[in-house]
C-alpha positions as CSV (number, residue, x, y, z in Angstrom):
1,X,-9.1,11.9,9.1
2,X,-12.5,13.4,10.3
3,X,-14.4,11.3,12.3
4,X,-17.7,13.1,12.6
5,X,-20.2,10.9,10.3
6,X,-22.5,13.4,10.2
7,X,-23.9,14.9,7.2
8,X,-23.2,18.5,6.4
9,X,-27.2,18.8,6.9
10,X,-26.7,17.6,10.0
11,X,-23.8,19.9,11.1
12,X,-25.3,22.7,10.0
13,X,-28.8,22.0,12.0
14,X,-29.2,23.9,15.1
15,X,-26.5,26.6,14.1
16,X,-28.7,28.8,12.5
17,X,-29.5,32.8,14.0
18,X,-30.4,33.0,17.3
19,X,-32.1,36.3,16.8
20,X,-30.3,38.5,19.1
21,X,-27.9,40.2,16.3
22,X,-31.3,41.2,14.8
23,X,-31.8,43.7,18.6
24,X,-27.9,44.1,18.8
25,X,-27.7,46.1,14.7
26,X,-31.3,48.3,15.7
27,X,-29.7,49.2,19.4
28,X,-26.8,50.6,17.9
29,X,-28.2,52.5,14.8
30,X,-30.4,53.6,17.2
31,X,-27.5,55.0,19.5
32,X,-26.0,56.2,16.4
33,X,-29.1,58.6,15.7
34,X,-29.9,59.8,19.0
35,X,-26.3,60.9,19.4
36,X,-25.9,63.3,16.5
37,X,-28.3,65.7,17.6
38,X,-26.7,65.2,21.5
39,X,-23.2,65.7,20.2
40,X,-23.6,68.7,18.1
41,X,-26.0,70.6,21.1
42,X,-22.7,69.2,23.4
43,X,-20.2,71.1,20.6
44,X,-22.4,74.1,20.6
45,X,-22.6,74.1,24.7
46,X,-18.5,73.4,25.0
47,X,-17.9,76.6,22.2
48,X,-20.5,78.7,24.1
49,X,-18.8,78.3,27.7
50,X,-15.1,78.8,26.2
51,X,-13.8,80.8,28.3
52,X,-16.2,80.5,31.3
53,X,-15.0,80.2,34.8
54,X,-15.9,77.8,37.1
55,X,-19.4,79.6,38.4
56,X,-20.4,79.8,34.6
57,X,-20.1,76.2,33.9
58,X,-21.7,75.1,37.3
59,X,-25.0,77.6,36.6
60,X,-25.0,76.3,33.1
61,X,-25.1,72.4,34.3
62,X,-27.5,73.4,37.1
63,X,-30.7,73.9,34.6
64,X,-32.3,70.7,34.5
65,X,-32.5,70.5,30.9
66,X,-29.4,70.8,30.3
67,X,-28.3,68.1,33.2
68,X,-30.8,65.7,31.2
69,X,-29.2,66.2,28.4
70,X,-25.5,65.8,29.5
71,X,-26.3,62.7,31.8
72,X,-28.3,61.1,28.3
73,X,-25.1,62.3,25.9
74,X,-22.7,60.3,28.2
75,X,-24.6,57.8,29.0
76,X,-26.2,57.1,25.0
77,X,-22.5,57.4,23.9
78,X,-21.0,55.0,26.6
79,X,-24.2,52.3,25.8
80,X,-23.3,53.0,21.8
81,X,-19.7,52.6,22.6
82,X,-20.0,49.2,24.3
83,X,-22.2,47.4,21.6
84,X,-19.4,48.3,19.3
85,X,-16.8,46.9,21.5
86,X,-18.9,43.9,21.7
87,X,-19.2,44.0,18.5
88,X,-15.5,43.9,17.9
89,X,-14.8,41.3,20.7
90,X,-17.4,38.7,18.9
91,X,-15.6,39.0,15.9
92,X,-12.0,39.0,17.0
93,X,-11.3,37.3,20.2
94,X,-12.0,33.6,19.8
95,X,-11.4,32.1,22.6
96,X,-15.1,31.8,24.4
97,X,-14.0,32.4,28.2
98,X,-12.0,35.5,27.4
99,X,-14.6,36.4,24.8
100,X,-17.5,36.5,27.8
101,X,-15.3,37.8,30.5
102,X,-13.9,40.7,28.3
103,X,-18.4,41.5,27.2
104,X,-18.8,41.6,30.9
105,X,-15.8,43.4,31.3
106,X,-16.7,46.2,28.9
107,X,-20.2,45.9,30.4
108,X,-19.5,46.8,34.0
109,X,-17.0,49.7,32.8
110,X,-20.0,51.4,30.4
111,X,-21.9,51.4,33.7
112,X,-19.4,52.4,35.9
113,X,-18.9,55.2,34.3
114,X,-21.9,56.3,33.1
115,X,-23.1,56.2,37.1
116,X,-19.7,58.1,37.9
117,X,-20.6,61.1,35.0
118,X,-24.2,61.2,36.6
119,X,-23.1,61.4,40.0
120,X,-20.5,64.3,39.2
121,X,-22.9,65.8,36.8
122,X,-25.4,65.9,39.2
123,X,-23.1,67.1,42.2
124,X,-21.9,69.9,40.4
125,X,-25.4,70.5,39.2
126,X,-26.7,70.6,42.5
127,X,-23.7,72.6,44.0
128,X,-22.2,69.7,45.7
């Protein structure tokens, strides 16, 4: 037997959008644009050094255009890819402390990476 006397009215009060999916659904179409033109130039640049040694590939990542846009590629893509996996954790996992610690999880590893592909970028880049 259900012993909540409320009315559906007042079970439903308070329950309403909290206005973050709103920021969450433009963040990632946003993402989603400003990688296709990143990708492709990132095909393109991957074709183009086929075949290039070492030296090659390391002069190539040492204009600072192209660092910019290799550091924003990985960086855009690892963001885009963590709103998804949010995303996909809010709708499937329903337990609330696993739910939070696997966002922060996924979090922390977007981050952790995208420092570690900027730090390497920008080593090789440099000539480190």
């Amino acid at each position: 037997m259900n012993s909540d006397l409320r009315s559906p009215l007042n079970r439903a009060r308070g329950l309403g959008s909290a206005k973050s999916g709103v920021h969450h659904f433009w963040m990632q179409r946003l993402t989603a644009v400003a990688l296709i033109p990143l990708v492709i130039w990132f095909a393109v640049s991957l074709v183009m050094l086929s075949g290039a040694d070492y030296g090659m590939a390391r002069s190539w990542l040492s204009s600072p255009f192209v660092m910019v846009l290799l550091i924003l590629t990985i960086c855009i893509g690892l963001y885009h890819g963590q709103l998804g996996m949010q995303v996909v954790i809010e709708d499937y996992v329903h337990n609330e402390g696993v739910k939070l610690a696997l966002i922060v999880a996924i979090k922390f590893i977007a981050v952790f990476f995208g420092l570690a592909a900027t730090v390497a970028s920008m080593r090789i880049g440099f000539g480190g």
